[in-house]
KEPA-464157 format. One line per field, with one value per residue: residue number from 1; x, y, z of N, C-alpha, C in turn. Coordinates in steps of 0.05 Angstrom, whole numbers, plus 5000, padded with zeros to 4 digits. Example, Ala and Ser with C-alpha at 12.3 -4.5 7.8 and 13.67 -1.06 7.14 Angstrom:
<sites>
resi <- c(1|2)
n.x <- c(5264|5257)
n.y <- c(4886|4955)
n.z <- c(5156|5142)
ca.x <- c(5246|5273)
ca.y <- c(4910|4979)
ca.z <- c(5156|5143)
c.x <- c(5264|5258)
c.y <- c(4934|5001)
c.z <- c(5156|5157)
</sites>
This chain:
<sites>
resi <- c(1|2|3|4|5|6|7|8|9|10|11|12|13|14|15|16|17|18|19|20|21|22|23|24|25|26|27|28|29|30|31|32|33|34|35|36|37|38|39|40|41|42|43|44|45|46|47|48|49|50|51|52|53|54|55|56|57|58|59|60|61|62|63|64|65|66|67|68|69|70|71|72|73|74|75|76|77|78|79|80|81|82|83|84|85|86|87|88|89|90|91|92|93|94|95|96|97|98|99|100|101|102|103|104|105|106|107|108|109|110|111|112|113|114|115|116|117|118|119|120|121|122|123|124|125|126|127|128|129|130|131|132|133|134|135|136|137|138|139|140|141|142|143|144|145|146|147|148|149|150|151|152|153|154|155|156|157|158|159|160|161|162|163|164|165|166|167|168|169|170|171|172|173|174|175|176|177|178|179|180|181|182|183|184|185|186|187|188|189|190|191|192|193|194|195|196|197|198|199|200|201|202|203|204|205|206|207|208|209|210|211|212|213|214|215|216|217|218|219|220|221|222|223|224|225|226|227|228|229|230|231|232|233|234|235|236|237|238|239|240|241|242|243|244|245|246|247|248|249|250|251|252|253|254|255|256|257|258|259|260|261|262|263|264|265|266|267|268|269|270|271|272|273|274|275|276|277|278|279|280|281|282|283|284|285|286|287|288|289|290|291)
n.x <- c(1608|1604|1543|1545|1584|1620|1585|1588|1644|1647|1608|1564|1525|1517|1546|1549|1584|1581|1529|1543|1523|1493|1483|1531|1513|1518|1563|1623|1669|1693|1678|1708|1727|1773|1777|1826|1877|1920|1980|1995|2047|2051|2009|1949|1878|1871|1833|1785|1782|1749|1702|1695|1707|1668|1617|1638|1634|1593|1592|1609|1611|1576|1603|1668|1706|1757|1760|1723|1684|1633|1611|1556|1546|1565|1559|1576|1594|1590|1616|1612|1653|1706|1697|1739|1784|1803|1870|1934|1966|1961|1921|1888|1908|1891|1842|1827|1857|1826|1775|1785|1798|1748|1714|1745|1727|1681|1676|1696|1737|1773|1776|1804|1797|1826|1839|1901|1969|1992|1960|1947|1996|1963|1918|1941|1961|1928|1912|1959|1963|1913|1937|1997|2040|2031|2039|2072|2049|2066|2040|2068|2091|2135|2189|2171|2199|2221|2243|2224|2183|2186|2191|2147|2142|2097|2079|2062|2097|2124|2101|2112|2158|2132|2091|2132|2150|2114|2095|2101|2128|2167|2160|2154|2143|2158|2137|2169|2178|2202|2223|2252|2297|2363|2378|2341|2342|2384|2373|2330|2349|2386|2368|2331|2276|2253|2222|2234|2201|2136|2144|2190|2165|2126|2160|2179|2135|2125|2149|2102|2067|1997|2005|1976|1962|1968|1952|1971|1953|1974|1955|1985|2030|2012|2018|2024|1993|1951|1930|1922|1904|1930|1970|2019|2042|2090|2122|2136|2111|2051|2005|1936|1937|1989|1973|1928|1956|1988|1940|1930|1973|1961|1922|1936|1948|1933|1896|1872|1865|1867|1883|1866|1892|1912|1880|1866|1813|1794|1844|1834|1798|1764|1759|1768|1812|1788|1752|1783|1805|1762|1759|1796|1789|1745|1769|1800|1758|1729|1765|1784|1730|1738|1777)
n.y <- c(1796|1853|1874|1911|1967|2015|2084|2141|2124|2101|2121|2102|2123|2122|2082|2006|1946|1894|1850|1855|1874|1923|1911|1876|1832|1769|1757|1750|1771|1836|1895|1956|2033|2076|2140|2173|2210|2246|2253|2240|2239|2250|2236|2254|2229|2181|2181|2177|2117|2079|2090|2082|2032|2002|2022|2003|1951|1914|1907|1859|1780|1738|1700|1657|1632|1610|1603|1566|1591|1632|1700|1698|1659|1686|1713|1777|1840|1912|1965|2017|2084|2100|2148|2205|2250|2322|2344|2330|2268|2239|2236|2204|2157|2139|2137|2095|2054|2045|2041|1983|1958|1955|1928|1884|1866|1858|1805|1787|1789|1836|1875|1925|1981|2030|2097|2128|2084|2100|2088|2043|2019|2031|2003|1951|1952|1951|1896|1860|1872|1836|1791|1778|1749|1756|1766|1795|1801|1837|1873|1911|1965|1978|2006|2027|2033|2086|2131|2184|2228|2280|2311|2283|2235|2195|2188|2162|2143|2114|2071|2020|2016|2049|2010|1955|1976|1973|1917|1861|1809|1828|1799|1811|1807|1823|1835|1825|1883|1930|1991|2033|2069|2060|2060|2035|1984|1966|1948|1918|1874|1859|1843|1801|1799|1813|1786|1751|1725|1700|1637|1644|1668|1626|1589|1614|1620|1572|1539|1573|1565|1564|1611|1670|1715|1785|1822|1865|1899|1943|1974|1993|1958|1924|1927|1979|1977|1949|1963|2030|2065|2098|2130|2123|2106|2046|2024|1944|1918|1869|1822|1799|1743|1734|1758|1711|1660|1679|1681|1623|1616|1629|1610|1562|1578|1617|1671|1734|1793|1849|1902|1939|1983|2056|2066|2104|2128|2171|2172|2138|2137|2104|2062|2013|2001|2005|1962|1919|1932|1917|1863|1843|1853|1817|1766|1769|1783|1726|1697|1713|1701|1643|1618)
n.z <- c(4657|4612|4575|4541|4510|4540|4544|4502|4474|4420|4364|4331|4295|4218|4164|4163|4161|4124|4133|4189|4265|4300|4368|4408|4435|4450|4412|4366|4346|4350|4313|4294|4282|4274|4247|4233|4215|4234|4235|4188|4137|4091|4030|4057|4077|4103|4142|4115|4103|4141|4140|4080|4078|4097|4066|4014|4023|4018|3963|3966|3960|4024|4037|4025|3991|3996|4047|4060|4097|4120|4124|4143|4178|4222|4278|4292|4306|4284|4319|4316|4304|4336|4381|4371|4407|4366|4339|4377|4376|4429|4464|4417|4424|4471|4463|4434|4463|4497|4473|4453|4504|4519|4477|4489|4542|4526|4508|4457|4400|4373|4313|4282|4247|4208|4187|4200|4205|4261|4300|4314|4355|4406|4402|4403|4460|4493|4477|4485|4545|4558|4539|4544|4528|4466|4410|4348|4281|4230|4159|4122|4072|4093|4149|4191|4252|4255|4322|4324|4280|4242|4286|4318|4361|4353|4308|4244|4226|4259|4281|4300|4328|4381|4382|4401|4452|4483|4492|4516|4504|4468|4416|4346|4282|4228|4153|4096|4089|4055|4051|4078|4131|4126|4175|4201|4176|4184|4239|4224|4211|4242|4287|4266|4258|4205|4158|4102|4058|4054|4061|4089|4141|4159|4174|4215|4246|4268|4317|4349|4359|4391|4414|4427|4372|4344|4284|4241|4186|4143|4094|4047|4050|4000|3932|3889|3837|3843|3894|3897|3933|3974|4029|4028|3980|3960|3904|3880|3915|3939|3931|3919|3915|3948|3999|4008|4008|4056|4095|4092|4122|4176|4197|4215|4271|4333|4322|4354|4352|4309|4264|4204|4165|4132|4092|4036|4008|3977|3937|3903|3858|3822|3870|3869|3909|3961|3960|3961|4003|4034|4034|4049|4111|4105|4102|4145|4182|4187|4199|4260|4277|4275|4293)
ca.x <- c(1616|1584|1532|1549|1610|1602|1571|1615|1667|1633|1589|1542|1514|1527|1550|1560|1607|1559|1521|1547|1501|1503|1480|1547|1501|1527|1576|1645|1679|1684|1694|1699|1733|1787|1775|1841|1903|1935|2008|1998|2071|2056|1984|1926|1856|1856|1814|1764|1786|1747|1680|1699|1706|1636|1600|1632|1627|1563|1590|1624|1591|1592|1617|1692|1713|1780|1763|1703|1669|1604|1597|1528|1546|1578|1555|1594|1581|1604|1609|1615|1668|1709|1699|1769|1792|1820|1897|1952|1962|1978|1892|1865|1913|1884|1811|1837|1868|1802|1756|1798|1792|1720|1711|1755|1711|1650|1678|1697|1761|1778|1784|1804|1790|1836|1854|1934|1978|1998|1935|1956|2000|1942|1899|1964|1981|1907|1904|1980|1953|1901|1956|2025|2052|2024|2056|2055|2058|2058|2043|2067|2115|2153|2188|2154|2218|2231|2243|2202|2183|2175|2183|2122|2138|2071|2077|2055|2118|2140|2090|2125|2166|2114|2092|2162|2155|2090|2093|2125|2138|2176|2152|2144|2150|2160|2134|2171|2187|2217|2221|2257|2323|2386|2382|2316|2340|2410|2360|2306|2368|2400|2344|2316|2242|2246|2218|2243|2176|2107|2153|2204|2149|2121|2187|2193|2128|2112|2147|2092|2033|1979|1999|1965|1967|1954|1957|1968|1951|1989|1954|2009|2043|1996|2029|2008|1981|1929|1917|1937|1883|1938|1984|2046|2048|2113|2124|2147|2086|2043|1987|1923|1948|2008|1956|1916|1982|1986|1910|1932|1992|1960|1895|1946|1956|1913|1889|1864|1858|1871|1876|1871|1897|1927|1876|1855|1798|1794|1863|1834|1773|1750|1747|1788|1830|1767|1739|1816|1813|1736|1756|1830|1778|1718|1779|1800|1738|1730|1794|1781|1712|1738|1806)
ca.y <- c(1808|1876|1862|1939|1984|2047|2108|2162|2113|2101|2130|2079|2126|2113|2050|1986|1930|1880|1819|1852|1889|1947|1891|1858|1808|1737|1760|1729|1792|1860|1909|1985|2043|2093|2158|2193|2217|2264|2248|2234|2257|2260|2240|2255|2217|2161|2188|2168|2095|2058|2086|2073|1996|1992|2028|1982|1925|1903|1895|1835|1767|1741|1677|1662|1605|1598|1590|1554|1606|1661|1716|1692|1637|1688|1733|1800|1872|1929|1974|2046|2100|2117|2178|2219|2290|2335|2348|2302|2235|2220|2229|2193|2129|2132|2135|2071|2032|2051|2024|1958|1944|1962|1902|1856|1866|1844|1791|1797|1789|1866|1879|1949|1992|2061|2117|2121|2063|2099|2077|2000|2019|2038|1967|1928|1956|1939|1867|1850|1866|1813|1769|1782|1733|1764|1754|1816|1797|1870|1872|1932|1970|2013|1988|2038|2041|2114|2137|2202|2241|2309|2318|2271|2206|2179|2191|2135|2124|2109|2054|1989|2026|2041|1973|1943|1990|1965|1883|1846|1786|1836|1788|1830|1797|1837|1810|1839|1905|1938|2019|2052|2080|2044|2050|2015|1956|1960|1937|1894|1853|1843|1829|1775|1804|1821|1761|1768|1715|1678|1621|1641|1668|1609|1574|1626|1622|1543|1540|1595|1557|1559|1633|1691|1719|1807|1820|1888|1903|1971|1967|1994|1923|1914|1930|2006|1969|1942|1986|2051|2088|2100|2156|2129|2079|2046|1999|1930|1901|1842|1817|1782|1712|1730|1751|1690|1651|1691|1671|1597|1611|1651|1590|1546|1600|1636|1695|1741|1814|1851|1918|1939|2017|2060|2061|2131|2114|2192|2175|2108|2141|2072|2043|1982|1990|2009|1934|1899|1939|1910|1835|1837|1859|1796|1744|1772|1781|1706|1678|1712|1676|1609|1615)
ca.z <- c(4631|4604|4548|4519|4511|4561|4521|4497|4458|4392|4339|4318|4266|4192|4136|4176|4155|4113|4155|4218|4275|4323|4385|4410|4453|4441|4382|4373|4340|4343|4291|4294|4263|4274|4230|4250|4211|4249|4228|4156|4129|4050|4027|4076|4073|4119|4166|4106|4096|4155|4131|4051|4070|4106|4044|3988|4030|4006|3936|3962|3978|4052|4025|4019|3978|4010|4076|4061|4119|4112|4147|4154|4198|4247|4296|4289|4312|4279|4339|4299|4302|4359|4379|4380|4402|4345|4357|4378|4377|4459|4457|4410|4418|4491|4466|4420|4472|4523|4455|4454|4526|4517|4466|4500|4568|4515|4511|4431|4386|4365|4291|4279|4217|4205|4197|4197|4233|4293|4323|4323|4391|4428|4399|4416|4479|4505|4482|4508|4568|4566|4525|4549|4515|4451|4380|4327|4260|4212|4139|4112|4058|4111|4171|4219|4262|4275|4340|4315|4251|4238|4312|4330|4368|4349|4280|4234|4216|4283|4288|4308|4346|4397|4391|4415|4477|4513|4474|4532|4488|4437|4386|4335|4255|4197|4127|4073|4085|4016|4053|4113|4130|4131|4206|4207|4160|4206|4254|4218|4197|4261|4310|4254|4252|4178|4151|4073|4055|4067|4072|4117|4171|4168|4193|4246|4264|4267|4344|4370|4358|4413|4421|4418|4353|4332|4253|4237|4166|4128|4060|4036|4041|3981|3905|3889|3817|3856|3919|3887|3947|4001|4020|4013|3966|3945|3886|3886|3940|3941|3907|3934|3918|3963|4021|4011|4022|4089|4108|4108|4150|4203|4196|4236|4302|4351|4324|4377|4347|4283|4246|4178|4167|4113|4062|4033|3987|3954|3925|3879|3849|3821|3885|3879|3934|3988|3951|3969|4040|4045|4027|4079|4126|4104|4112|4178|4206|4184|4223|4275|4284|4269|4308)
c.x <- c(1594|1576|1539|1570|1600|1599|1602|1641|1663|1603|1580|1523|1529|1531|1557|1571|1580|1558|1535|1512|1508|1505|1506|1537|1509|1546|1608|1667|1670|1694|1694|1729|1750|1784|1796|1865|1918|1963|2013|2013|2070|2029|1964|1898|1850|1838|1782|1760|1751|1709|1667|1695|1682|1615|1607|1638|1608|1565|1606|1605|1599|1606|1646|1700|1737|1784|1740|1688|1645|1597|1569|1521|1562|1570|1577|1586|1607|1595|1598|1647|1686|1699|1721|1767|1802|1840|1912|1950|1955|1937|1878|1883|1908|1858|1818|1844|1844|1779|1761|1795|1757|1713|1718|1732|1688|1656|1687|1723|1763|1787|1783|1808|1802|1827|1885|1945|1983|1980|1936|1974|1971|1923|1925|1978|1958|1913|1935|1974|1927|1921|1986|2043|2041|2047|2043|2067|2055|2065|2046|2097|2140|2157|2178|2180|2232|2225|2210|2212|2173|2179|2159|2127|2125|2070|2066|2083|2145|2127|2096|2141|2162|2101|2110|2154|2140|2078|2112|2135|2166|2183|2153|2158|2144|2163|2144|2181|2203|2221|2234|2285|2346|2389|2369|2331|2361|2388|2338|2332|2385|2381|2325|2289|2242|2242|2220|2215|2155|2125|2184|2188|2136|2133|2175|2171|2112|2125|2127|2061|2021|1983|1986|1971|1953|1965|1951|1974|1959|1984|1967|2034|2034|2014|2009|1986|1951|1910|1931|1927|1902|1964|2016|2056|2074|2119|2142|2128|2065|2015|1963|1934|1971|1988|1941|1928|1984|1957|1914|1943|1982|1934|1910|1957|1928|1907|1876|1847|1876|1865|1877|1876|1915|1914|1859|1840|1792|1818|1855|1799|1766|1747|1754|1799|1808|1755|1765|1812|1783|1745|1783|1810|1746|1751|1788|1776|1729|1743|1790|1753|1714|1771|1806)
c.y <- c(1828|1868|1897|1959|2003|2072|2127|2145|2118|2115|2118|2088|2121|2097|2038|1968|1903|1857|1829|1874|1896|1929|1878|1829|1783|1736|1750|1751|1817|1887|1936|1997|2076|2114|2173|2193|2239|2275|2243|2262|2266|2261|2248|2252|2199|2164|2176|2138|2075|2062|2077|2045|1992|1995|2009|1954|1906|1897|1871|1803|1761|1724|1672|1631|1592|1591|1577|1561|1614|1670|1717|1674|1649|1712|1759|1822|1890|1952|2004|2056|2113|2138|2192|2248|2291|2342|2325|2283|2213|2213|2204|2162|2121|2125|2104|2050|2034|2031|1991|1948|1941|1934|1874|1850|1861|1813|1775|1793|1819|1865|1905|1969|2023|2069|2106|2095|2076|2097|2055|1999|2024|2011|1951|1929|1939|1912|1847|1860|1850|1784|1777|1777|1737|1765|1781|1815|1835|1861|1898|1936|1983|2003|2009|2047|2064|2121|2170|2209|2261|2327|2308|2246|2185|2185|2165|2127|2109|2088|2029|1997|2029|2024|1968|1954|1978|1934|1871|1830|1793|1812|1792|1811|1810|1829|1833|1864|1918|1973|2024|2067|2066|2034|2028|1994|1947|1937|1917|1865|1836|1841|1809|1780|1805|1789|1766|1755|1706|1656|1619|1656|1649|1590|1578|1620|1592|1543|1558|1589|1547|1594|1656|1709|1754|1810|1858|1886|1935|1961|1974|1972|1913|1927|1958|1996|1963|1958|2003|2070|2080|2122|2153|2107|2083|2014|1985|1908|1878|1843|1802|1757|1706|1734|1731|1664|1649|1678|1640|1589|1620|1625|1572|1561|1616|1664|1716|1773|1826|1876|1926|1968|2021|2068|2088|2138|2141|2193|2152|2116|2114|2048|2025|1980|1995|1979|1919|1899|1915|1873|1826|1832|1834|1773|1747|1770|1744|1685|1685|1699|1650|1599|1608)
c.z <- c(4623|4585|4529|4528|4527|4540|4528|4488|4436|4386|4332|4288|4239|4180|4171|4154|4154|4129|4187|4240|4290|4358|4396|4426|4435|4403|4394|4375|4336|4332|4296|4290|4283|4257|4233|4226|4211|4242|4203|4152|4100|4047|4055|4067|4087|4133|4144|4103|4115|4144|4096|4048|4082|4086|4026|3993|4019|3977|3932|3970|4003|4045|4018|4011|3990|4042|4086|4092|4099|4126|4155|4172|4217|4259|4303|4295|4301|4295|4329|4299|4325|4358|4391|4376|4380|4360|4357|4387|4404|4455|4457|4414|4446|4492|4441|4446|4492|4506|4459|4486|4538|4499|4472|4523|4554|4514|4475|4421|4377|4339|4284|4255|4221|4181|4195|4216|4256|4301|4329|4339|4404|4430|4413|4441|4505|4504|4486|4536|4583|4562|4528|4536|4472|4429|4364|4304|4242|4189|4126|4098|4072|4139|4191|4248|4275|4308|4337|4290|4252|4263|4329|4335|4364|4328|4275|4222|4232|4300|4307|4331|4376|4411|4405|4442|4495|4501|4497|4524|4462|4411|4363|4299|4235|4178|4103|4071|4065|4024|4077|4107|4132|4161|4211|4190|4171|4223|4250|4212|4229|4279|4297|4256|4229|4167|4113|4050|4063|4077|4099|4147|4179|4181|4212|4264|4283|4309|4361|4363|4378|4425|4416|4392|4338|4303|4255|4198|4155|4103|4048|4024|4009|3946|3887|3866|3830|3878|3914|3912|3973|4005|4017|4002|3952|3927|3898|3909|3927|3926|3925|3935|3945|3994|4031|4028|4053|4107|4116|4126|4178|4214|4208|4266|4305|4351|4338|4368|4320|4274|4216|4175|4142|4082|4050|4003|3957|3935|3903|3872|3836|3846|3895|3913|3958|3980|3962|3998|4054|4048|4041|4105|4132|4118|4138|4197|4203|4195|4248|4290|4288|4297|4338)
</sites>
């Protein structure tokens, strides 16, 4: 097993992700950061998100009362920044899925920090190919579903989509969804992914325990009131209490890898939502240590 990623992936300069360290030697998880929104159809800023949650990290403690963890009791590396071409998407979701097999081969859980969702094919295509049998839960307002958008297959709003293609398990569980096209809800309705609550994913997902388990996070899932810093926020979304919820269900399955994307911190001048994105991002990196 390699003790260090091969040079020319990541950026190691700039904020790190509080109590973690550049070192991956004998670490459990590993964190690092997409800057990319390429395909952003309405707002545009993600590309700032992944370094917004490493700066107001530090105004959180490591300490988490609900999962009676501390990121001081866990060995974590925050790797840096990919490093992605400018341009289209085919690229950078190859220097993504190259990063991810780069962390796996450390030997590491992958927690991945955007930039827009279409970069969560390229993390999920890597670690179903360590985990085949791989499970993809998605939290987001917008079923992702398009074939393409705008004329861009890899759009972000063609997210899941993607996914489905290279997920051999097509697993794929959708929490909530409240946004798409009639086609897409044609289809979330009859292939039974759209999970309509916390408590009916937890039904679905009580037979798939011992499997591998990726969490894709679309802060957007989140209730604009609260996470107003994202580009296409749509009312009617969730609340921390309801994520917390989620944290206990996912605390009985095998969490494996994990992104958080979506969050465009120049749009919530107070901050909040880069503080929400920072504290999705403390309880994940937290499960995946303990999991």
């Amino acid at each position: 097993m390699t003790t260090r990623p091969p040079s020319g992936l990541f950026d190691s300069d700039g904020t790190i992700f509080m109590g973690s360290r550049r070192d991956p030697s004998d670490c459990r998880v590993g964190l690092f950061g997409v800057p990319y929104d390429g395909t952003t159809s309405f707002r545009p800023g993600t590309r700032f998100g992944p370094a917004a949650i490493r700066e107001i990290s530090t105004g959180l403690e490591t300490y988490c009362p609900q999962l009676d963890l501390d990121l001081d009791d866990l060995d974590f590396a925050d790797l840096g920044a990919v490093e992605i071409p400018f341009g289209n998407p085919e690229p950078v979701l190859t220097k993504v899925k190259q990063a991810t097999e780069a962390v796996l081969a450390l030997g590491l859980r992958p927690l991945m920090l955007g930039g827009e969702h279409s970069i969560s094919s390229g993390a999920v295509e890597a670690v179903a190919q360590r985990h085949p049998d791989l499970v993809l839960v998605q939290l987001d307002a917008h079923a992702d579903l398009r074939d393409s958008w705008l004329g861009e297959r890899h759009s972000h709003a063609c997210a899941m989509r993607r996914c489905l293609e290279i997920l051999p398990s097509q697993m794929l569980f959708q929490l909530a969804i409240r946004s798409g096209t009639r086609e897409e809800f044609n289809e979330l309705h009859e292939s039974g992914r759209l999970m309509p609550s916390i408590d009916a994913l937890q039904k679905a997902l009580a037979p798939l325990r011992g499997r591998p388990f990726y969490l894709t996070v679309d802060l957007d899932w989140f209730d604009p009131s609260v996470l107003p810093g994202t580009g296409t926020p749509e009312p009617g979304g969730y609340h921390w209490p309801d994520f917390a919820s989620l944290i206990e269900v996912l605390q009985e399955h095998h969490l494996v890898a994990a992104d958080v994307v979506e969050l465009a911190p120049q749009l919530d001048t107070s901050g909040i939502s880069s503080v929400l994105a920072a504290k999705v991002t403390r309880s994940l990196l937290l499960l995946l240590g303990s999991s």
